[in-house]
KELODO-251600 format. One record per residue (C-alpha): residue in three letters; chain; x, y, z. Coordinates in steps of 0.1 Angstrom, whole numbers, plus 2048, in hexadecimal, padded with zeros to 3 digits. Layout:
<atoms>
@type = ALA; mol = A; xx = X; yy = Y; zz = Z
...
</atoms>
This chain:
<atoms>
@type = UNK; mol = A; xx = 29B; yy = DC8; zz = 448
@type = UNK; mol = A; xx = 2A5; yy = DE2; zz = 431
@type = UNK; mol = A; xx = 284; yy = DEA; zz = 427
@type = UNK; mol = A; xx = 27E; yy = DF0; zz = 449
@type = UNK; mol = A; xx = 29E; yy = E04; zz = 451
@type = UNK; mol = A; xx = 290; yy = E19; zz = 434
@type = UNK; mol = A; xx = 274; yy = E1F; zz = 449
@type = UNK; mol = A; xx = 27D; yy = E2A; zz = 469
@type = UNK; mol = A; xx = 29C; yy = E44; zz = 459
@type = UNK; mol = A; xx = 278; yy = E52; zz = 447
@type = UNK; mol = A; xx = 26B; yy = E54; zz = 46C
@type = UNK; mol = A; xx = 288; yy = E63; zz = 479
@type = UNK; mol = A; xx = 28C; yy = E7D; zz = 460
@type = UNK; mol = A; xx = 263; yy = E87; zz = 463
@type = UNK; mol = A; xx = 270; yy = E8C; zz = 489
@type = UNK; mol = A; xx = 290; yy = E9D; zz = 486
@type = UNK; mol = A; xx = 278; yy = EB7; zz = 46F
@type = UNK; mol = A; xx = 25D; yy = EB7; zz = 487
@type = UNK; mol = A; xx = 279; yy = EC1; zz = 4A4
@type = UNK; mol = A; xx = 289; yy = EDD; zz = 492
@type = UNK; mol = A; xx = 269; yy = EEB; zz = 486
@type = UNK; mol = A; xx = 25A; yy = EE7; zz = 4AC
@type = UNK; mol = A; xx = 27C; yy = EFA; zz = 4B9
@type = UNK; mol = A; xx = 27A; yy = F14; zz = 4A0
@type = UNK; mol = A; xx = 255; yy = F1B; zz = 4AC
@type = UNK; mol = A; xx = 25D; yy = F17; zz = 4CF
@type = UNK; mol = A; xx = 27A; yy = F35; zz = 4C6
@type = UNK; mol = A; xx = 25D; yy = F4C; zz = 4B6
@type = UNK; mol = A; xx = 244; yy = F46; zz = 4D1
@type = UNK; mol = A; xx = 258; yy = F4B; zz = 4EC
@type = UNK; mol = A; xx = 268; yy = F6E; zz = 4DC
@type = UNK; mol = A; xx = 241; yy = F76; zz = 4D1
@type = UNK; mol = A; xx = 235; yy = F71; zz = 4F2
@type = UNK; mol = A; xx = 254; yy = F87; zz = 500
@type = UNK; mol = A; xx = 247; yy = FA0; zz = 4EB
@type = UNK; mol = A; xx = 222; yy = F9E; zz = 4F4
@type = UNK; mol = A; xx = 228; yy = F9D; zz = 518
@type = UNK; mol = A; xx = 239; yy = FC2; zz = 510
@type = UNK; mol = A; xx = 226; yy = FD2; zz = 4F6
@type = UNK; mol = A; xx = 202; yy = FC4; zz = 4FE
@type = UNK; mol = A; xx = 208; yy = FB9; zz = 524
@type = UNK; mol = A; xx = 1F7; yy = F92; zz = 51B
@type = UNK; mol = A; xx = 205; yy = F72; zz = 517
@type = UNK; mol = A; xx = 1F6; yy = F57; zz = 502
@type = UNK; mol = A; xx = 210; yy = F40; zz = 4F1
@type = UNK; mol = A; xx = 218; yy = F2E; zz = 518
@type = UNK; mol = A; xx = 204; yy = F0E; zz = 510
@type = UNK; mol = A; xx = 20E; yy = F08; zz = 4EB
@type = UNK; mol = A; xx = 231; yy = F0B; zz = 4F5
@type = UNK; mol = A; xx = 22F; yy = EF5; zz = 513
@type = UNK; mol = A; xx = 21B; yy = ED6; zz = 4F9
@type = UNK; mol = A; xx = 232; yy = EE1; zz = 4DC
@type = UNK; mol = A; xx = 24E; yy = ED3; zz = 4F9
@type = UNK; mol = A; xx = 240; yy = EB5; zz = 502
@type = UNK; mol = A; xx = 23D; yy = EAD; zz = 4DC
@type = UNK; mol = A; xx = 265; yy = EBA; zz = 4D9
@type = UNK; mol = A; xx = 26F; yy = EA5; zz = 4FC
@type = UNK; mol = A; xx = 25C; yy = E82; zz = 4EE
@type = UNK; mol = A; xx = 268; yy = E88; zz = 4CB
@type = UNK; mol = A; xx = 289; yy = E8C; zz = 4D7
@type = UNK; mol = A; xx = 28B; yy = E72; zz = 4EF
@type = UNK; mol = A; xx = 280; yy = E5A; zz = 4D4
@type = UNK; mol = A; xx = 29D; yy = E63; zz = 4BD
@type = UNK; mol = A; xx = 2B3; yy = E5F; zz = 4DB
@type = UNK; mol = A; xx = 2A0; yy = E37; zz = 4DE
@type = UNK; mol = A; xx = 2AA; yy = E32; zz = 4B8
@type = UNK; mol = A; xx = 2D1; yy = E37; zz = 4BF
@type = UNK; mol = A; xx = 2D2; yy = E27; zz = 4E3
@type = UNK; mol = A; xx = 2D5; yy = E44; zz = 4F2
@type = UNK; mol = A; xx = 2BD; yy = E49; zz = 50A
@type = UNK; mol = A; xx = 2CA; yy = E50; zz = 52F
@type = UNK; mol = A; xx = 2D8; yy = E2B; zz = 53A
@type = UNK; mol = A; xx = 2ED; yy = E1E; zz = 55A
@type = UNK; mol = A; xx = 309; yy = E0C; zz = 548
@type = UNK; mol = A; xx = 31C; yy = E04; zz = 565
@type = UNK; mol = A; xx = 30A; yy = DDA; zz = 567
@type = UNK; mol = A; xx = 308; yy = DD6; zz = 53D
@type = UNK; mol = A; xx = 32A; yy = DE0; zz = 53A
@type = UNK; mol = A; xx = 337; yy = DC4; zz = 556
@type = UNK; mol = A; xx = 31E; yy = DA9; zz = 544
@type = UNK; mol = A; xx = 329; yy = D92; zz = 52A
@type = UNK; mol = A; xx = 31E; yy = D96; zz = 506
@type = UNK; mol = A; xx = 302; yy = D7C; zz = 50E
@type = UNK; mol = A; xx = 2F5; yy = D8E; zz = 52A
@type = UNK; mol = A; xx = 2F6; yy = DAF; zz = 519
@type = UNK; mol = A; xx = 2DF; yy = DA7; zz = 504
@type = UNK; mol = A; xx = 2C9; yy = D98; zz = 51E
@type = UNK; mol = A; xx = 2C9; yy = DB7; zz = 531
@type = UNK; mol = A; xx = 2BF; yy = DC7; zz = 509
@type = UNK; mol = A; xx = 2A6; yy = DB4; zz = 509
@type = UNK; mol = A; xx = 294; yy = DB9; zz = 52C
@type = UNK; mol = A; xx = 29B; yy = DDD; zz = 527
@type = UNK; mol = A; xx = 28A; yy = DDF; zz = 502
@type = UNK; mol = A; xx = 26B; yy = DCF; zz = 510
@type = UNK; mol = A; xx = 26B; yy = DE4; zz = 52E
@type = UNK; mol = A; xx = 273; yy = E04; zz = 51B
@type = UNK; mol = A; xx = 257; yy = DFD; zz = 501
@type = UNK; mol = A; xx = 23C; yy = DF0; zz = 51B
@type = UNK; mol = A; xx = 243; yy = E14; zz = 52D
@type = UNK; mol = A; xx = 240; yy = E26; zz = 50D
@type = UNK; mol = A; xx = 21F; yy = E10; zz = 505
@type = UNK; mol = A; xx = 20E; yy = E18; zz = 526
@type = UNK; mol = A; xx = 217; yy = E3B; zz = 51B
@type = UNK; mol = A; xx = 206; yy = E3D; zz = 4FD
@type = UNK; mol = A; xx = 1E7; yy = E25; zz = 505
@type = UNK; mol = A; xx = 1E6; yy = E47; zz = 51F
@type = UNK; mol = A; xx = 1EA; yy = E5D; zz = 506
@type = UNK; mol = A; xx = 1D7; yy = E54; zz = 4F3
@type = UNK; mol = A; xx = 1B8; yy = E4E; zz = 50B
@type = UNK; mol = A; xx = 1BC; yy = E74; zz = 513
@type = UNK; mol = A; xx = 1BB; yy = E7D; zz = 4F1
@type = UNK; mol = A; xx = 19D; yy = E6D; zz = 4EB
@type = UNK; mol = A; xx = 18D; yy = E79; zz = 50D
@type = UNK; mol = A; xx = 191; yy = E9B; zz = 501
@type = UNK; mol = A; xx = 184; yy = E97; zz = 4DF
@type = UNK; mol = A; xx = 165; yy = E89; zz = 4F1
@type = UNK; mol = A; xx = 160; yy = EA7; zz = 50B
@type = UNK; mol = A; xx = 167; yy = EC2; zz = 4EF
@type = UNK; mol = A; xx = 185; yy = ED0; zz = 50D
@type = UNK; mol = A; xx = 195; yy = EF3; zz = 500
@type = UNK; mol = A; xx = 1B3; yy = F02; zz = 510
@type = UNK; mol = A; xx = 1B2; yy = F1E; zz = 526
@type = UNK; mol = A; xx = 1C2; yy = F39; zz = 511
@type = UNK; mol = A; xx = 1C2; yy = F2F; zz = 4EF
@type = UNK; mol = A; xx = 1A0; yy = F1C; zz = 4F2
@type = UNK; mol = A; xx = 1AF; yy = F04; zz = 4D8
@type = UNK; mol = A; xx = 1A7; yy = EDD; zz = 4DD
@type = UNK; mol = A; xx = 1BB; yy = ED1; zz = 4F7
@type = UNK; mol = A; xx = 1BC; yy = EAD; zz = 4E0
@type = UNK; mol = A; xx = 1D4; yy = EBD; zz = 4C9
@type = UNK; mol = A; xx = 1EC; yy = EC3; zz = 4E6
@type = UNK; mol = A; xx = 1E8; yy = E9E; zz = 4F5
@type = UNK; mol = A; xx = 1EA; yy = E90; zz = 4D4
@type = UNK; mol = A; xx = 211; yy = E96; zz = 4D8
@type = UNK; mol = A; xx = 216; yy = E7B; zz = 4F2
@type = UNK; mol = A; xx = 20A; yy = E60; zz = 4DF
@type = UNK; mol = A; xx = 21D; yy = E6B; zz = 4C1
@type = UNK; mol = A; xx = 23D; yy = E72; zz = 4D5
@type = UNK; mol = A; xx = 236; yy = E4E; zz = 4E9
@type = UNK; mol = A; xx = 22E; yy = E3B; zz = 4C5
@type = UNK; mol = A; xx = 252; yy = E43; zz = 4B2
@type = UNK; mol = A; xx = 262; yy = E3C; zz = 4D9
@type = UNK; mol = A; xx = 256; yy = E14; zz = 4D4
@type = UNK; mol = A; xx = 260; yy = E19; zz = 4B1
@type = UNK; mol = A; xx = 282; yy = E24; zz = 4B5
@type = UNK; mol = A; xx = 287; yy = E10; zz = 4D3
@type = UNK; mol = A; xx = 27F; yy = DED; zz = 4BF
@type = UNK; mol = A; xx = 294; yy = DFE; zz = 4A3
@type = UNK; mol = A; xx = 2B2; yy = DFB; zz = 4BA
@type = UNK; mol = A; xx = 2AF; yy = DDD; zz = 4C9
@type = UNK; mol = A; xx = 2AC; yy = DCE; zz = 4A9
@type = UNK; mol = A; xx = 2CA; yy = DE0; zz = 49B
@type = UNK; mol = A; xx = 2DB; yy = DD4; zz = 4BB
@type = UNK; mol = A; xx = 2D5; yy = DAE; zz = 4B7
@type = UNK; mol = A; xx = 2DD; yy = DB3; zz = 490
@type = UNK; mol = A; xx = 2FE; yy = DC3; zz = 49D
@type = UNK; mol = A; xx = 302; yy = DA7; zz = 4B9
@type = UNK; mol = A; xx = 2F9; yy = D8C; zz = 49C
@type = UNK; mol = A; xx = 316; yy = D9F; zz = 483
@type = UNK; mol = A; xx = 333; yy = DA1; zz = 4A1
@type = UNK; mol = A; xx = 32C; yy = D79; zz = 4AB
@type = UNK; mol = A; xx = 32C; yy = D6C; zz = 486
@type = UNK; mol = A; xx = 34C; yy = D81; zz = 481
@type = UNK; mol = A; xx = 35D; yy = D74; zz = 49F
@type = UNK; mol = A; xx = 352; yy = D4D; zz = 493
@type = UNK; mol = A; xx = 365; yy = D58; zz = 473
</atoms>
């Protein structure tokens, strides 16, 4: 388990680089593109800021899964015993993760459509791949962080009923 816990704080620390490295360039391509827009009256940073926030929104949404913190409706878990909390953990991990792994399989089947067809955005005529490959990234640390949780939740939920035995 601690091996393991090891692990994933490696993950999140690769992803908490990868986010301020993708915000810092999101800052300079949007202030670059300002500028070109002026001074040479063309715009061509649009579509790698647009993937560069789909791979900020899934990378961030995945550190929000590792901490529970995704956007929940309290209101029933919090009027459920501790019993049925974790039940409703449980349905809501395997929903979560089955989302996220539909997700990816789609991801990942665009990704791999592309690569095929040899596609090229518009503007930058770069492989359009690259930009897709960010879903299935984003959507692979999302059931990663999300089965991090859930197992540090029934750890927790294992700790609080042994200490209340005690």
């Amino acid at each position: 388990m601690k091996t393991y816990k090891k692990i994933m704080n490696g993950v999140a620390m690769v992803e908490k680089l990868i986010l301020v490295l993708a915000t810092i360039l999101i800052v300079v391509l949007t202030v670059g593109n300002v500028l070109s827009r002026k001074l040479l009256h063309q715009s061509f940073t649009e579509e790698l800021v647009v993937a560069v926030f789909v791979l900020i929104t899934l990378m961030a949404a995945a550190l929000a899964a590792r901490d529970g913190e995704l956007v929940n409706l309290s209101l029933v878990p919090d009027r459920l015993s501790a019993k049925g909390q974790k039940v409703l953990m449980v349905i809501n991990t395997v929903l979560s993760v089955a989302f996220t792994v539909v997700l990816f399989k789609y991801g990942l089947d665009k990704v791999i459509t592309q690569l095929e067809n040899g596609k090229r955005t518009f503007v930058l005529n770069w492989p359009e791949w690259i930009f897709w490959s960010f879903v299935p990234i984003g959507a692979a640390c999302m059931v990663l962080h999300m089965i991090e949780y859930f197992v540090d939740y029934c750890v927790k939920s294992k700790k609080d009923k042994e200490g209340q035995e005690k």
